[in-house]
ROMARRO-43115 format. One record per residue (C-alpha): y, x, z. Coordinates in Angstrom, 1 decimal, padded with zeros to 4 digits. Last residue first. Layout:
! residues N
{{Y; X; Z}}
...
END
This chain:
! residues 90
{{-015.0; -002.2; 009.0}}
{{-014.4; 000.6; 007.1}}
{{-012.2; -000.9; 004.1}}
{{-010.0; -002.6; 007.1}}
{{-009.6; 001.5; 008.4}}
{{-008.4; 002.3; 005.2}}
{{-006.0; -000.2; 004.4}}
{{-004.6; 000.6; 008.0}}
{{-004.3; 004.5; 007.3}}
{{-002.2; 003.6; 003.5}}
{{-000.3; 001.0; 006.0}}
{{000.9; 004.1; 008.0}}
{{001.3; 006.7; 005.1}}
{{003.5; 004.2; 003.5}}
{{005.5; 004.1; 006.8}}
{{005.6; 007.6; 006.9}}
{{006.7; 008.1; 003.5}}
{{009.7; 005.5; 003.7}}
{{010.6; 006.8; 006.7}}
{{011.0; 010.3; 005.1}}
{{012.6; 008.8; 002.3}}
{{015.0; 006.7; 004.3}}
{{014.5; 003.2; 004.9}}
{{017.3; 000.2; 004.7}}
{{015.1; -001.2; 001.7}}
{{011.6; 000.2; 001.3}}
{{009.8; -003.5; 000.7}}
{{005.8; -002.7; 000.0}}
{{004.3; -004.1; -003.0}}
{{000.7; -004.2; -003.3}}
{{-001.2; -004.1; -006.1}}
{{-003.5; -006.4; -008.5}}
{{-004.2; -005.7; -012.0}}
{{-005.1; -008.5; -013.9}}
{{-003.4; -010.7; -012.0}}
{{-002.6; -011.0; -008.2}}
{{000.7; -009.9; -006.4}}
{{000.5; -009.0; -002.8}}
{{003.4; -008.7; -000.5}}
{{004.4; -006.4; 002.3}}
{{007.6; -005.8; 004.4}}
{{007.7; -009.9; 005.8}}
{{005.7; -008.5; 009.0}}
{{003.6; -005.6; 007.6}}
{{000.9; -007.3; 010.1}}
{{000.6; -009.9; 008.6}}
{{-000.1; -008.5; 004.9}}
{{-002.6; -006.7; 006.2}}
{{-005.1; -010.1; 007.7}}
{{-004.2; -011.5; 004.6}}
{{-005.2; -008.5; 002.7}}
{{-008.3; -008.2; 005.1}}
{{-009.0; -012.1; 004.1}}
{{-008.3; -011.9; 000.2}}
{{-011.0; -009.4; -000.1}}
{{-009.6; -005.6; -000.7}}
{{-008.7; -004.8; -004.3}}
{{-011.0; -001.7; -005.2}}
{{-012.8; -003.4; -009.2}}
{{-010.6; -001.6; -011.3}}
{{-008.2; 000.2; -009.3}}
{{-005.5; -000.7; -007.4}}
{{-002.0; -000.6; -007.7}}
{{000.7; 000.5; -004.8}}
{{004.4; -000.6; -005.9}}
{{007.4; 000.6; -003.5}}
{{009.8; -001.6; -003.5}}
{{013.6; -001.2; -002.9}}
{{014.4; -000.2; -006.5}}
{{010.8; 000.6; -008.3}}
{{008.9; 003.4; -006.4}}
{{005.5; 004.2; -008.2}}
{{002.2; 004.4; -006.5}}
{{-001.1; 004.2; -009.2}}
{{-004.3; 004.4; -009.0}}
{{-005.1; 002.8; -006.1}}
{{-008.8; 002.6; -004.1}}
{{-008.0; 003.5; -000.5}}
{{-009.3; 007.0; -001.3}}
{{-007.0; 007.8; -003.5}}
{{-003.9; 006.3; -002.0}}
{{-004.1; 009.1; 001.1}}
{{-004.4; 011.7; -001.6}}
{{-001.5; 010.3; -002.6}}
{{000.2; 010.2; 000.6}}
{{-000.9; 013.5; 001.6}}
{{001.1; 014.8; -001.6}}
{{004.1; 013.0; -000.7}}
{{004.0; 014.1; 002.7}}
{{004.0; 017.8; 001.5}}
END
């Protein structure tokens, strides 16, 4: 169920794509839905070390899962899914 919130979640904040890769968890936008460099700044701070962004020709975010369980994992996801959308508001 949290899995299916968390894409829906994903959706709307503009990716198309979350995929787990080792300890990461890999968010990609969509064409054209990256946030502006100061709101992913502004996000990357507040992850603490936990988030990066990577730039190119498709940007995404990569989120650091290590020493989390799955439930963790999708809760903290869901978390920094809530504060991408909230920046997108204004």
């Amino acid at each position: 169920m949290k899995i299916v919130l968390v894409r829906k979640l994903a959706a709307k904040c503009g990716f198309s794509i979350i995929k787990q890769k080792d300890d990461m968890v890999l968010l990609y936008f969509r064409e054209q839905a990256a946030l502006p460099l100061p709101l992913l700044s502004e996000l990357v701070h507040q992850e603490k070390g936990r988030l990066m962004f990577s730039a190119g020709k498709t940007p995404y975010l990569s989120y650091r899962i290590k020493g989390l369980s799955q439930s963790e994992m999708l809760d903290n996801i869901k978390i920094l899914l809530q504060r991408v959308q909230k920046l997108q508001s204004g």
